[in-house]
C-alpha positions in Angstrom: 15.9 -75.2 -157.6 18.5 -77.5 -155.7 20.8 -76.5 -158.9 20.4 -72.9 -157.8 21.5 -73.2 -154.0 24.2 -74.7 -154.7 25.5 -72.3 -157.1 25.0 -69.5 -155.0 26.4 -71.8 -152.3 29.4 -71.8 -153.7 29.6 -68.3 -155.4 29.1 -67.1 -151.4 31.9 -69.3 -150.1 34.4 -68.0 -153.2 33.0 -64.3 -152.2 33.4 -64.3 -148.9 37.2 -64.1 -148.9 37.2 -61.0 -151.0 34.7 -59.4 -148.9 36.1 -59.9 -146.0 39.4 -58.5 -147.0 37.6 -54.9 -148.1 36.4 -54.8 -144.8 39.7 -54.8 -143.1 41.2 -52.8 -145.4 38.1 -50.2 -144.5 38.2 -50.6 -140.8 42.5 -49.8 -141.6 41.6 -46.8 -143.4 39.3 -45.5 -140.4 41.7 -46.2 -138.3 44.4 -44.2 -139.8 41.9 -41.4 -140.4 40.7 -41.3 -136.6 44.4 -41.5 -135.6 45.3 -38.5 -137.9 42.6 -36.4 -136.2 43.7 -37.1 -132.7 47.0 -36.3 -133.8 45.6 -32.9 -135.3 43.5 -31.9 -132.2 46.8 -33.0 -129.9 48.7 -30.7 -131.9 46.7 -27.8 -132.3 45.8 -27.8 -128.4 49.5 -28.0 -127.4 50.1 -25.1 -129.6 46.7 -22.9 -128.1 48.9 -24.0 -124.4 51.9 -22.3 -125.5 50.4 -19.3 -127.0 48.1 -18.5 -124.0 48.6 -19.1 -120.7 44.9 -19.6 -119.2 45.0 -23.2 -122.1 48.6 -24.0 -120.7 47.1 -23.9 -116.8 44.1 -26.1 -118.0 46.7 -28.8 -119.5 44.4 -29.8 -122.0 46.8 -31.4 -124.4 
């Protein structure tokens, strides 16, 4: 039994590197995909402003 805690002792502490790193590399890849949809809302309401004049009086963009 002790044999076994220590085994998965150390398989966690060689694992938890890796793990971490997918995490960051997930929480990056939300990151850029909220920030690209921002970017597309920002857009598309700056062009709605242009195009009528009731959106460019709200300044929603």
């Amino acid at each position: 039994m002790m044999a076994f805690l220590v085994l998965l002792s150390v398989a966690l502490a060689l694992l938890t590197p890796q793990v971490a790193d997918h995490a960051l590399d997930r929480q990056a890849s939300a990151a850029r995909y909220l920030e690209g949809g921002i970017r597309l809302l920002n857009t598309l309401l700056r062009t709605h402003e242009v195009h009528r004049p009731a959106l460019e009086k709200a300044h929603l963009a």
